[in-house]
C-alpha positions in Angstrom: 49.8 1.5 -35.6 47.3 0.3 -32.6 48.2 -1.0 -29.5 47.4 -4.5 -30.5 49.3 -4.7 -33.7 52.7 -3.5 -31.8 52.2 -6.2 -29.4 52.1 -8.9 -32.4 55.1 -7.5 -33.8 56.8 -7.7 -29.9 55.4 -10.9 -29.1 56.2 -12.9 -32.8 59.0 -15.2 -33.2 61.8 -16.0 -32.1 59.9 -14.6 -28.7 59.2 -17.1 -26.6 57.8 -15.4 -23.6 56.4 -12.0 -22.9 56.1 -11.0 -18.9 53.7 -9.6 -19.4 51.3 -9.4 -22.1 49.0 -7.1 -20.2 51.9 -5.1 -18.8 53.2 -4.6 -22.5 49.3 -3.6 -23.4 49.3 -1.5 -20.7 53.4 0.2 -21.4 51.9 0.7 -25.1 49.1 2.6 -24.1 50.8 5.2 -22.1 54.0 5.5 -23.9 54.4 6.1 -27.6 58.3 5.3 -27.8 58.6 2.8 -25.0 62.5 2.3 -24.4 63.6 -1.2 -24.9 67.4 -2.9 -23.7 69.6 -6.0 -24.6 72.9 -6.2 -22.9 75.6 -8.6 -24.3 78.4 -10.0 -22.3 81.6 -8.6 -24.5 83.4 -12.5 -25.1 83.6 -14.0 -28.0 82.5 -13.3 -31.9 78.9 -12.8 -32.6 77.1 -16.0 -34.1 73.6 -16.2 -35.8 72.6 -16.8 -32.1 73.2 -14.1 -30.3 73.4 -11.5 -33.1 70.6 -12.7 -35.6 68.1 -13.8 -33.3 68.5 -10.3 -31.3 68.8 -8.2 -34.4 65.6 -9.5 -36.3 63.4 -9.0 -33.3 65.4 -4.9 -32.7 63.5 -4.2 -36.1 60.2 -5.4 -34.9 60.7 -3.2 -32.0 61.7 -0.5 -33.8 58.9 -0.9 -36.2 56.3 -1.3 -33.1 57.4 2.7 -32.3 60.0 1.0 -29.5 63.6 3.0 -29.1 65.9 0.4 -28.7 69.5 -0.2 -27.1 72.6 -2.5 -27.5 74.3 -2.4 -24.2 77.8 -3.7 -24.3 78.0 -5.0 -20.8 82.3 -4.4 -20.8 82.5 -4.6 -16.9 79.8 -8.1 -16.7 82.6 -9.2 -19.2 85.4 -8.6 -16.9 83.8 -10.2 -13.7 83.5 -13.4 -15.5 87.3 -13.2 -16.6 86.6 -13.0 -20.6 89.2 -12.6 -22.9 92.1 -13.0 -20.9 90.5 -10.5 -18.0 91.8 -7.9 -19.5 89.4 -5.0 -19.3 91.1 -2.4 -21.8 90.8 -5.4 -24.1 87.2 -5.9 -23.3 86.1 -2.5 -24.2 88.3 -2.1 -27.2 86.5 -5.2 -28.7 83.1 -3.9 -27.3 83.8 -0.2 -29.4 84.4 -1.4 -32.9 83.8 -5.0 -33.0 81.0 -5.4 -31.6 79.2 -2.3 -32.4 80.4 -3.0 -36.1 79.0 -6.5 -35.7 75.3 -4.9 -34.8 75.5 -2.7 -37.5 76.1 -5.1 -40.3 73.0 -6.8 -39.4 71.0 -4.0 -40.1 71.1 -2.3 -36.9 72.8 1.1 -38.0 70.3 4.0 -36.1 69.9 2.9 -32.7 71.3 3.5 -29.4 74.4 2.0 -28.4 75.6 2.1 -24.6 79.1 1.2 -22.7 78.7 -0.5 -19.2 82.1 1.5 -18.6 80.6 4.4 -19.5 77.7 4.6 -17.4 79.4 3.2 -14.4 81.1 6.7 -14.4 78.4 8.2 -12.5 78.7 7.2 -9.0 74.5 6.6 -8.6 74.7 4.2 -10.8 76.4 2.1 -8.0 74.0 3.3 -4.8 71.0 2.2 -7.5 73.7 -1.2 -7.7 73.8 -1.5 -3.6 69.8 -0.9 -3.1 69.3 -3.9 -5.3 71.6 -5.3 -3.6 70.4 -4.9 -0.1 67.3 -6.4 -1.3 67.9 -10.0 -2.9 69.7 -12.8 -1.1 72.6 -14.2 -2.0 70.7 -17.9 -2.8 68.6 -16.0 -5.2 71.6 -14.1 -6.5 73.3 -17.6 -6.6 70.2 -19.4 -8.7 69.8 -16.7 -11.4 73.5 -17.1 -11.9 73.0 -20.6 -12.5 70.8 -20.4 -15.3 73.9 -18.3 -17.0 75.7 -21.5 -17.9 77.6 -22.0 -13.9 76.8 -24.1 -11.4 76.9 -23.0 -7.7 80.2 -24.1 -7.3 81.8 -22.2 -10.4 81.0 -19.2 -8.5 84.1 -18.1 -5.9 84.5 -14.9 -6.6 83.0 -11.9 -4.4 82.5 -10.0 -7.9 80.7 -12.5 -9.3 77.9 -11.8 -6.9 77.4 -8.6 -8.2 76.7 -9.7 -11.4 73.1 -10.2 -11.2 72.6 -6.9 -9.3 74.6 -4.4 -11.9 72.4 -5.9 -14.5 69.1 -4.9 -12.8 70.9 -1.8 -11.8 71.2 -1.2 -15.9 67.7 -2.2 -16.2 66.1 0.8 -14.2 69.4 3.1 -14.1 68.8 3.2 -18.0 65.2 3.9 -17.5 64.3 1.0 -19.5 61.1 -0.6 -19.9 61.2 -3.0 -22.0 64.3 -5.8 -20.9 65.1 -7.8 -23.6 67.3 -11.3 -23.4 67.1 -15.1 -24.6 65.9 -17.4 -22.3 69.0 -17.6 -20.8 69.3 -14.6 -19.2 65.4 -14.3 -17.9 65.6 -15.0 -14.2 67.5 -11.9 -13.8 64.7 -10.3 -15.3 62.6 -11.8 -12.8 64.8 -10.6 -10.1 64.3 -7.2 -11.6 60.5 -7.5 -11.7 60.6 -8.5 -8.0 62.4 -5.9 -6.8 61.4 -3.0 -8.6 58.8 -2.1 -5.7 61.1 -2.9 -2.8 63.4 0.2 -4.2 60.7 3.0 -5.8 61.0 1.9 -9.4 58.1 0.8 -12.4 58.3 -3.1 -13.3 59.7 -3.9 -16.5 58.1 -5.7 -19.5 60.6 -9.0 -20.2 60.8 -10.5 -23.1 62.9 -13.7 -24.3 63.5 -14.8 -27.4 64.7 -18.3 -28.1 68.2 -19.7 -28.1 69.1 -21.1 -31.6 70.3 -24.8 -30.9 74.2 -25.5 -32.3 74.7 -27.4 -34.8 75.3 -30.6 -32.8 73.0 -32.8 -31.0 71.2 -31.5 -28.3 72.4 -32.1 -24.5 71.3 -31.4 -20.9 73.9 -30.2 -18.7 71.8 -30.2 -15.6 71.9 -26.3 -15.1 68.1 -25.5 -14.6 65.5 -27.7 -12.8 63.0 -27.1 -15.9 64.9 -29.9 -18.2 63.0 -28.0 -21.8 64.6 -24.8 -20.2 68.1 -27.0 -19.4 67.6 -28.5 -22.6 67.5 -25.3 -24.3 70.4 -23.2 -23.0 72.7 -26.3 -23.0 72.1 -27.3 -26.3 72.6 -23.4 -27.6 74.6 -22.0 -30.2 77.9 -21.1 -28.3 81.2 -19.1 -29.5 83.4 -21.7 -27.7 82.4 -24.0 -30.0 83.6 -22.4 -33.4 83.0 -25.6 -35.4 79.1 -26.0 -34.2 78.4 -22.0 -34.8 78.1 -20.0 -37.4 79.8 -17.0 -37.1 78.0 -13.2 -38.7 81.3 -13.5 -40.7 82.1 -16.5 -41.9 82.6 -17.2 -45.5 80.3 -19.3 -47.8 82.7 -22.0 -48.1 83.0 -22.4 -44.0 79.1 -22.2 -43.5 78.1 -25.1 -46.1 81.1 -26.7 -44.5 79.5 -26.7 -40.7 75.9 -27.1 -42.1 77.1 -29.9 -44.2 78.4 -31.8 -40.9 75.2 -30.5 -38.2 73.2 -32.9 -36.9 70.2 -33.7 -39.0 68.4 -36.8 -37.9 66.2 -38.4 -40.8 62.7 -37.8 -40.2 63.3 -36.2 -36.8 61.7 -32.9 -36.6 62.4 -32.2 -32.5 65.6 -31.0 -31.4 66.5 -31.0 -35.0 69.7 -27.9 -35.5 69.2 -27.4 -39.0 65.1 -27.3 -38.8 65.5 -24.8 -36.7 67.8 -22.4 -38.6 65.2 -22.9 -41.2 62.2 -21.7 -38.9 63.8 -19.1 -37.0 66.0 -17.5 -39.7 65.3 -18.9 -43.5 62.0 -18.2 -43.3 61.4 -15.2 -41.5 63.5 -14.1 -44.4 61.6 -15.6 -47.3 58.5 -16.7 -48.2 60.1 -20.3 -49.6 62.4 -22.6 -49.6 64.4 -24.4 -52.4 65.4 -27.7 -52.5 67.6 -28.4 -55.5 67.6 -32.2 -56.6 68.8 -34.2 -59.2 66.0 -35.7 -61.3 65.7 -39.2 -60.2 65.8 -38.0 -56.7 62.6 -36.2 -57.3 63.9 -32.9 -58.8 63.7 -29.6 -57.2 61.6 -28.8 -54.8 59.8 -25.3 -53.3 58.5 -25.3 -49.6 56.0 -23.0 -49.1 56.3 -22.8 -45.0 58.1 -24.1 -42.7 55.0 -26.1 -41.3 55.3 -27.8 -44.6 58.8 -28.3 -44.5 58.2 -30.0 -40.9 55.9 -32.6 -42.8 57.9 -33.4 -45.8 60.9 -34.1 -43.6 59.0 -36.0 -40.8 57.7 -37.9 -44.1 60.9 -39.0 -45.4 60.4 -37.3 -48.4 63.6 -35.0 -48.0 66.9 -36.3 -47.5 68.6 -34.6 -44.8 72.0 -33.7 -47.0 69.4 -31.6 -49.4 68.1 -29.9 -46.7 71.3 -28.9 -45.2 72.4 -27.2 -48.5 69.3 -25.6 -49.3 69.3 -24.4 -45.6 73.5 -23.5 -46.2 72.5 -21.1 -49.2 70.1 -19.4 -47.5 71.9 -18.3 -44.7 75.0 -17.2 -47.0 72.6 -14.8 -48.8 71.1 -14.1 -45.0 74.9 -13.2 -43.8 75.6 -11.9 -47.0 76.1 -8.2 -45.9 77.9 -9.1 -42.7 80.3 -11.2 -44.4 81.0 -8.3 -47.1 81.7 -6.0 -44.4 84.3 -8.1 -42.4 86.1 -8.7 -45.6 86.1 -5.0 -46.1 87.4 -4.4 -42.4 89.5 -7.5 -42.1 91.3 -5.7 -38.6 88.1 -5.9 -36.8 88.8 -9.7 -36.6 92.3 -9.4 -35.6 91.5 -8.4 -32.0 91.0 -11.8 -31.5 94.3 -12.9 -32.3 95.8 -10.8 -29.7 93.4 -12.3 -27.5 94.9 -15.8 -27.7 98.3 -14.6 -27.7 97.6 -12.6 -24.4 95.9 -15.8 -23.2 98.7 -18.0 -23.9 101.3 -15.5 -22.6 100.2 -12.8 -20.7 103.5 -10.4 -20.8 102.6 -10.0 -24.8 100.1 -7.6 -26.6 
């Protein structure tokens, strides 16, 4: 494949934003298996968000000639206090379900890496400290911010460390190719700008969308770009069970939340259920079905999703049909994720000790 065919694959949706094109020309020209990382924050369950849009763009990657790697940030996921704070529960739900999780979307024969793993070699913490030593705590303090806190959510002395281990995996890893939604990008940047302060080769960013939840969107005042603020507040989001869809959940429960997204008639922008269609129906088929009674105009078969932009904006599609076309889509979509979880229904159950822990802290 040439150099400029793996940089359409890179650069196709759901990316957003590739920093830089030219660097990536330039990576693909002198490397034949670049090597590529996304890091996840070990929390919650894995929705369409933050597994789909990830795992659709991995097989792009790995079809440009790019070795990729999941890195299960376990000790990121302990700073910020998730589930319960309890780091062996962190990294028991990082080694099966959320490697499991990868794996049912497809992602079966690629490299998987443990934060509390590679923090076992000391260096990895005097690469940590060099960082470090070279950003300031304000700019430590604003890249934080686009993560979803505010400057004043941050009180903890580990939580400024944050943004530093996560360059540190960046170029500890030998990674060149940093991968994240938008969310995550200005720590990207931070790598990127220090990279020459400390001896080590900028790397290519790239950001994918965030997949809006299934409510209406909302600006939370996070980011002084308000399409960026827009964006990350309005995102698909595990605390929010009943505006997510989760890689596991059954078809009943996802034609349930689809049924009750927000769809505005005729409203194309900021539209939830629009954009599962663009972003996930149909970068997995060619069409779309709409299935309608007779005298509402019969069934239907959208070609594109530019086309299904104009029949909506029309009026020519009621918003209930296109949440249950979109519904069956994603069921077949999820279908061998869901088949998986009911085959390893203990997988799931991690979670329950979770809330149990949470609630009372002297149980397990």
């Amino acid at each position: 494949m040439d150099t400029e065919s793996k940089i359409e694959l890179v650069a196709r949706p759901p990316i957003r934003e590739v920093v830089t094109i030219e660097d990536l020309r330039n990576l693909f020209e002198t490397e034949e298996h670049p090597k590529h990382y996304i890091g996840y924050e070990v929390s919650g369950m894995i929705h369409l968000g933050s597994g789909y849009m990830a795992a659709c763009k991995i097989k792009d990657l790995i079809q440009a000639g790019v070795k990729p790697t999941i890195f299960f940030a376990d000790y990121h996921a302990w700073i910020n206090g998730k589930l319960g704070g309890d780091l062996d529960i962190i990294k028991k739900v990082a080694k099966t379900y959320y490697q499991k999780a990868f794996e049912s979307l497809g992602l079966k024969d690629i490299n998987y890496v443990f934060a509390s793993d590679l923090y076992e070699d000391l260096s990895y913490w005097t690469e940590a400290i060099s960082i470090a030593n070279n950003v300031t705590i304000k700019r430590v303090m604003r890249t934080l911010a686009i993560m979803g806190r505010q400057e004043v959510d941050v009180n903890k002395v580990a939580q400024l460390m944050y943004t530093p281990m996560q360059v540190a995996d960046i170029f500890f890893m030998d990674v060149q190719i940093a991968h994240s939604g938008m969310d995550q990008r200005k720590a990207h940047m931070v790598a990127r700008e220090v990279a020459p302060k400390i001896g080590e080769e900028k790397p290519v960013a790239i950001h994918h969308g965030l997949l809006m939840g299934l409510t209406s969107p909302r600006r939370a005042g996070y980011e002084e770009d308000e399409l960026l603020d827009l964006e990350i507040s309005s995102k698909m989001s595990k605390s929010a069970p009943n505006t997510c869809i989760f890689i596991h959940d059954s078809s009943e429960t996802i034609m349930e939340k689809m049924k009750k997204a927000h769809c505005p008639q005729k409203e194309i922008v900021n539209n939830p259920v629009l954009e599962h269609c663009k972003y996930i129906v149909f970068n997995e088929q060619d069409s779309l079905k709409i299935e309608r009674p007779a005298k509402y105009g019969g069934d239907l078969e959208i070609q594109s999703f530019k086309e299904l932009e104009e029949v909506y904006r029309m009026g020519d599609l009621h918003p209930l049909d296109l949440k249950i076309a979109c519904a069956k889509s994603l069921i077949e979509v999820l279908a061998p994720s869901r088949a998986y979880f009911e085959s390893h229904p203990e997988l799931l159950d991690i979670f329950k000790v979770v809330e149990i822990t949470k609630s009372d802290p002297k149980q397990t």
